[in-house]
C-alpha positions as CSV (number, residue, x, y, z in Angstrom):
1,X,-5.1,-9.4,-19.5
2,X,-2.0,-7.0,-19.2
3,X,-1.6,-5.4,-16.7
4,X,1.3,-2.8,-15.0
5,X,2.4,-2.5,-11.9
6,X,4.1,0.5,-10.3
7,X,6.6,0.3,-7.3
8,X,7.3,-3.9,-7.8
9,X,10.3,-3.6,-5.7
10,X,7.9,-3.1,-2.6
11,X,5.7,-4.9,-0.3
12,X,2.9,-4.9,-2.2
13,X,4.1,-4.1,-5.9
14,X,6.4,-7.5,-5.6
15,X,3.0,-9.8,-4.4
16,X,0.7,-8.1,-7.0
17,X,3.1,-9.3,-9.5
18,X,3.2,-12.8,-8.3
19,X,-0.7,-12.8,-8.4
20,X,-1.0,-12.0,-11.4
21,X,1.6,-14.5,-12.8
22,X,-0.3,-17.4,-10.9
23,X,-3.6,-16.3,-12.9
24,X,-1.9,-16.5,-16.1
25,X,-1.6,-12.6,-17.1
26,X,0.8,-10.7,-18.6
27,X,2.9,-8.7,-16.0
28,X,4.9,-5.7,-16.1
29,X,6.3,-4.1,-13.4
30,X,8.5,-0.7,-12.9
31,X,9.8,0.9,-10.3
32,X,12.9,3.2,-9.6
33,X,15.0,0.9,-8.7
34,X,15.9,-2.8,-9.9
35,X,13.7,-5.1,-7.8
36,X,16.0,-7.6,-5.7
37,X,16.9,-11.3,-7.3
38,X,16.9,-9.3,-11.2
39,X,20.6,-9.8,-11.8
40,X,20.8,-8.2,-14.9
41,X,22.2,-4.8,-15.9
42,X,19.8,-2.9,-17.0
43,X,21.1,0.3,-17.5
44,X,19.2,3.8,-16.1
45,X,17.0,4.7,-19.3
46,X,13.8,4.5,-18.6
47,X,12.6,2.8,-21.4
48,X,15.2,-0.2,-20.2
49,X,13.6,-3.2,-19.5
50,X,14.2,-7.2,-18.8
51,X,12.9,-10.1,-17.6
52,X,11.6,-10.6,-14.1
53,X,11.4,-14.1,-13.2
54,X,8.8,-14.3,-17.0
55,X,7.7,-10.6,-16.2
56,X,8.7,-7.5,-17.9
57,X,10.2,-5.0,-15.8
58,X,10.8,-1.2,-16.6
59,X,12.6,1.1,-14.9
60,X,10.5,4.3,-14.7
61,X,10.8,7.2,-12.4
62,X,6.5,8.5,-12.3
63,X,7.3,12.0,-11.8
64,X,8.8,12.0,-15.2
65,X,5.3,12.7,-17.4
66,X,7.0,12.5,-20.6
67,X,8.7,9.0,-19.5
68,X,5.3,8.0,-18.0
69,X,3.4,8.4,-21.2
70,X,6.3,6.9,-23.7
71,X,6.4,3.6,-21.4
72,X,2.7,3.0,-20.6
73,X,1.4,4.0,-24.3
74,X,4.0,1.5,-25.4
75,X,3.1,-1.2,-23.3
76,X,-0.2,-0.6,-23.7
77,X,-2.0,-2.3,-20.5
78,X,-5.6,-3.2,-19.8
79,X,-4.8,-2.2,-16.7
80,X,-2.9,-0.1,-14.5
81,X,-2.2,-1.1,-10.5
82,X,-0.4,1.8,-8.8
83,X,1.6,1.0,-6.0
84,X,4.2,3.1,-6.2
85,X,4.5,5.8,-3.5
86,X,6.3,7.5,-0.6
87,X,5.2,6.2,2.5
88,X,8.1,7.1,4.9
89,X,5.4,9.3,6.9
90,X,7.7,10.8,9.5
91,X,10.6,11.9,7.1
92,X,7.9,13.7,4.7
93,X,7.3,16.3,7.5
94,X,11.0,17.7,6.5
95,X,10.7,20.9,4.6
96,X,13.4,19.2,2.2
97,X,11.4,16.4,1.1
98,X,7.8,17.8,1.0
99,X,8.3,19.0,-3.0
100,X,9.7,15.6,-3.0
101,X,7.0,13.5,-1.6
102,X,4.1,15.4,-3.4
103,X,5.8,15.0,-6.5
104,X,5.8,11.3,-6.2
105,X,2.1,10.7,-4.4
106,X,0.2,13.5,-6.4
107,X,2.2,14.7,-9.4
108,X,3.1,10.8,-10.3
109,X,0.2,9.5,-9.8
110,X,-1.8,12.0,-11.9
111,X,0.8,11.4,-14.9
112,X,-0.1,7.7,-15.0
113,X,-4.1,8.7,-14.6
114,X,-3.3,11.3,-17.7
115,X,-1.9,8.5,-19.3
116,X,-4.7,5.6,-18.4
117,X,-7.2,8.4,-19.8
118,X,-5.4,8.5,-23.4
119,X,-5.6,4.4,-23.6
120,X,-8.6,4.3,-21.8
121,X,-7.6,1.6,-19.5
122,X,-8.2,0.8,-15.8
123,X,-6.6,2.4,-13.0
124,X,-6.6,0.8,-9.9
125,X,-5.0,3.3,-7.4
126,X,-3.8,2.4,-3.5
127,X,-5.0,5.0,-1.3
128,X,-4.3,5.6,2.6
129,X,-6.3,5.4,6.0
130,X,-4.5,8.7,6.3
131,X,-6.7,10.4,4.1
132,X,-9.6,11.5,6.6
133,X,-8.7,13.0,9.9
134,X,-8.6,9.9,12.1
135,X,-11.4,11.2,14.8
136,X,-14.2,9.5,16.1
137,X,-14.8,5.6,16.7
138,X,-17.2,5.2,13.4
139,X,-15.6,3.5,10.8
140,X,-14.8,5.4,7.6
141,X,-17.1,4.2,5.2
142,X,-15.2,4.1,1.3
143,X,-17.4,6.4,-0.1
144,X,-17.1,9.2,2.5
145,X,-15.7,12.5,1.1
146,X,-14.8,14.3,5.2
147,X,-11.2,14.4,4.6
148,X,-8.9,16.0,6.7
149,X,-5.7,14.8,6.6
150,X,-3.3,15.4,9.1
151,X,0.2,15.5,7.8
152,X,2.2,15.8,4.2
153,X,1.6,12.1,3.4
154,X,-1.8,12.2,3.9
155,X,-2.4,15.1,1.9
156,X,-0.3,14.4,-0.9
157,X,-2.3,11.0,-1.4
158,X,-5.8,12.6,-1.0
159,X,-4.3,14.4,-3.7
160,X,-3.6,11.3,-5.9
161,X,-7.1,10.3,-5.3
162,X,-8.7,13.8,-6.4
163,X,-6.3,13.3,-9.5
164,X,-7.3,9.5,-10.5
165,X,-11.4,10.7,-9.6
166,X,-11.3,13.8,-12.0
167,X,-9.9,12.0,-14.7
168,X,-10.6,8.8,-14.6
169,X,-13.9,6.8,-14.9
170,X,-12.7,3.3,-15.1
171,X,-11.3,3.4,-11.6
172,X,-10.4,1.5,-8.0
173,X,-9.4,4.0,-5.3
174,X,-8.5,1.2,-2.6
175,X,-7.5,2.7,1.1
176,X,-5.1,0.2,2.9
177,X,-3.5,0.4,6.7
178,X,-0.9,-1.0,8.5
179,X,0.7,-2.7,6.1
180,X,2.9,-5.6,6.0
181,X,4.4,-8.3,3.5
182,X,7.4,-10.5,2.8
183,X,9.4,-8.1,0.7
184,X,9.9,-4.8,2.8
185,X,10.5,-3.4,6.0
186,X,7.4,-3.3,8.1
187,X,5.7,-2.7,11.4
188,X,6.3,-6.9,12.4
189,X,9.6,-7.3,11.9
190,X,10.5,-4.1,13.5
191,X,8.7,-5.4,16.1
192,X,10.5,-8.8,16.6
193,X,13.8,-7.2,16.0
194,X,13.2,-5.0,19.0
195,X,11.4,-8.1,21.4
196,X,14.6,-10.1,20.3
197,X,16.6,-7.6,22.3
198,X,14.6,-5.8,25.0
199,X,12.3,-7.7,27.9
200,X,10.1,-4.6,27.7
201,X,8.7,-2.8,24.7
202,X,6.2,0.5,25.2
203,X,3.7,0.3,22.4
204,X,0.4,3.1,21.6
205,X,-2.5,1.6,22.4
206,X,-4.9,4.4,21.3
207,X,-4.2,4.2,17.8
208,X,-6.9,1.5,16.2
209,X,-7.5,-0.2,12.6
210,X,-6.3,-3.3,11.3
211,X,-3.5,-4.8,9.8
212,X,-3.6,-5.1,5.8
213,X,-1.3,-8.5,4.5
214,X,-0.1,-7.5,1.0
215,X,-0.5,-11.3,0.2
216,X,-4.2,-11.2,0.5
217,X,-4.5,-7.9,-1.0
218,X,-3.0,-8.7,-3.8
219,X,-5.4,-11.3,-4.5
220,X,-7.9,-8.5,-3.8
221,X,-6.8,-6.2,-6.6
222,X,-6.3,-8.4,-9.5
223,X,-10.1,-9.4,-8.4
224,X,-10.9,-6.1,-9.2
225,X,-8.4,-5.6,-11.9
226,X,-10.5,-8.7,-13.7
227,X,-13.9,-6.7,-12.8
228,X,-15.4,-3.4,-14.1
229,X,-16.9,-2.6,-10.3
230,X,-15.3,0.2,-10.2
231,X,-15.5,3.0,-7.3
232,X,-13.7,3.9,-4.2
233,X,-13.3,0.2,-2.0
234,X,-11.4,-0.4,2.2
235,X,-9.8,-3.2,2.1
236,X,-8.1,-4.6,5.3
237,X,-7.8,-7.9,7.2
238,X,-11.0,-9.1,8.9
239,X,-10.5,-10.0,12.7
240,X,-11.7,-6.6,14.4
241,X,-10.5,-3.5,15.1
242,X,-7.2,-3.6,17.0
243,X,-4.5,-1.2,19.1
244,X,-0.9,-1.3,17.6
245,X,-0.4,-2.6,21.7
246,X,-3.0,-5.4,20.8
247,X,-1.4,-6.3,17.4
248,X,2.3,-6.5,19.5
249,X,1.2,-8.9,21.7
250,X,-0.2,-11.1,19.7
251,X,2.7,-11.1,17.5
252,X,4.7,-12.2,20.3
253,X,2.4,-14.5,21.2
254,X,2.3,-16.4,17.8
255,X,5.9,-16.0,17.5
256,X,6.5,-17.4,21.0
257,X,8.5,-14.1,22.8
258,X,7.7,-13.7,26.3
259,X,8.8,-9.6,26.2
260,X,7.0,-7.7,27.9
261,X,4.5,-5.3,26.5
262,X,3.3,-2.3,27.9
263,X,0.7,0.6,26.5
264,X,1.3,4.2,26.3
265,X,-0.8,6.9,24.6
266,X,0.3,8.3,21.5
267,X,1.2,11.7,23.7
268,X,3.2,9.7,26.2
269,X,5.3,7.9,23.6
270,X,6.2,11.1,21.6
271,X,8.5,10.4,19.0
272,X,6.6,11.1,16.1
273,X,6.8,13.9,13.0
274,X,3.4,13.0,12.0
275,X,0.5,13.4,13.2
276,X,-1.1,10.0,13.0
277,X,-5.0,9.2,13.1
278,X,-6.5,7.7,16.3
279,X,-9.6,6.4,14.6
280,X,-8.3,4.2,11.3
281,X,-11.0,2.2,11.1
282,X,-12.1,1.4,8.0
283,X,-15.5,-0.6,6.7
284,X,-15.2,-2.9,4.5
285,X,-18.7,-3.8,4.1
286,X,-18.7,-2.8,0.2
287,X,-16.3,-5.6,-0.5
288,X,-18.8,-8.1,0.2
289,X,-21.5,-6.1,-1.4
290,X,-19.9,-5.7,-4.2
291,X,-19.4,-9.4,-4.9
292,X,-15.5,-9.4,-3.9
293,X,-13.9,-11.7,-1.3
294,X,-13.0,-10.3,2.0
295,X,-9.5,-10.8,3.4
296,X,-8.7,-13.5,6.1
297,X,-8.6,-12.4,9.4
298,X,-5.7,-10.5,10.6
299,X,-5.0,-13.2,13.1
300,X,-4.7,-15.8,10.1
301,X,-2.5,-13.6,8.2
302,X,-0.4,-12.9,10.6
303,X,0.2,-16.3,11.3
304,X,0.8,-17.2,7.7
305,X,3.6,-14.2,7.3
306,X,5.2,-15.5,10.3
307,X,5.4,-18.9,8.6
308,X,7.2,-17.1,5.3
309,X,9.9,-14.8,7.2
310,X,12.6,-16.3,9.1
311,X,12.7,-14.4,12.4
């Protein structure tokens, strides 16, 4: 199977890559920018393209439609996993970078659906927590269509999903949350940075979901990738619904920091753009009753990520 991967120089772009490489299919990955450890010059056209470690890269900029359709008609994939996005929440609040940010989310992400249509390939799309207001202590179920987003990024990836449902049938709309992996910057190491220099750290603890390692993901989508279960999927860690305050302590705890760590409500820490949901729980259920694998349990993951970063 080929497959293409958007936004390989990311968390989750760079591990989709390597999964697919271990299962013995054809990779190629774009992205804006030249992913890290590719030493060769490869120019700014964005039909430019060299190895990766055995995998094709392209540089590709997905708000370009015409560049879109000249690069994924010629590579011609059997698949199409869509990483790519803008995910700074805060910074796509500013006026300056909304046309920006919906550009990317919505407008790119409907070029490579427009495109996936034409070849009639599968588009497996990665979708946001973000989507649906955040109210409530019900979990989301995958299937629900109540959203509400509450700020830019939200809305401009509920618009990527409306885009990849209208014109695609062959698709996976797959919400994430809380993110982390190896090649990016991240919630975990943001947090050990700061417990490495403060005794005391004020975390929310009245924001819950659970953590999603791009490791085990990854393994997740090329599992779908290989399938034709197609529909909208969650797909976090196992382990139960946590606070960000839960998740900090327990990353201290398995990284062996003794700072301190004390909850605040999302109104009395107050440094946010974004209006971020309280209620990001999402159920997974449909995972298992579709015949995937669920993910570890957070705990598991997070102890395994530790293992792979030096901190």
């Amino acid at each position: 199977m080929k497959v293409f991967v958007t936004g390989v120089a990311g968390q989750l772009g760079h591990d989709v890559v390597n999964e697919l490489k271990k299962r013995g299919h054809v990779a190629v990955g774009s992205d804006v920018v030249e992913p890290s450890g590719v030493l060769t010059d490869i120019g700014t056209d964005s039909s430019a393209h060299v190895e990766m470690n055995a995998t094709t890269f392209e540089l590709l900029d997905i708000t370009d439609a015409s560049a879109v359709e000249e690069v994924l008609t010629r590579v011609n994939p059997d698949a199409v996993i869509h990483c790519a996005a803008w995910t700074a929440v805060d910074l796509a609040e500013d006026e300056d970078k909304q046309d920006k940010v919906r550009a990317i989310n919505a407008g790119g992400t409907r070029n490579i659906a427009e495109v996936c249509k034409k070849l009639d390939c599968k588009m497996l799309y990665i979708s946001t927590d973000y989507v649906f207001d955040g109210q409530g202590e019900e979990p989301w179920q995958p299937d629900c269509k109540d959203y509400a987003p509450l700020c830019v990024y939200g809305q401009t990836k509920l618009e990527g999903e409306l885009a990849v449902s209208e014109l695609l049938e062959k698709f996976f709309i797959v919400r994430i949350a809380w993110v982390f992996g190896v090649n990016g910057k991240n919630f975990i190491k943001t947090m050990l940075n700061v417990g490495k220099k403060y005794d005391t750290v004020r975390v929310v603890c009245d924001q819950i979901g659970t953590p999603t390692y791009t490791y085990d993901l990854a393994r997740l989508l090329v599992d779908m990738a290989e399938s034709e279960k197609y529909g909208y999927y969650h797909a976090t860690n196992e382990g139960g619904y946590i606070s960000w305050y839960d998740f900090t302590c327990e990353i201290f705890k398995q990284a062996g920091y003794d700072t301190t760590v004390v909850p605040v409500t999302t109104a009395e820490y107050g440094l946010s753009k974004a209006a971020r949901p309280f209620n990001s729980r999402l159920c997974k259920q449909k995972l298992a009753d579709m015949g995937f694998t669920p993910l570890p349990t957070w705990q598991d993951a997070l102890s395994r990520y530790l293992q792979e970063i030096e901190y």
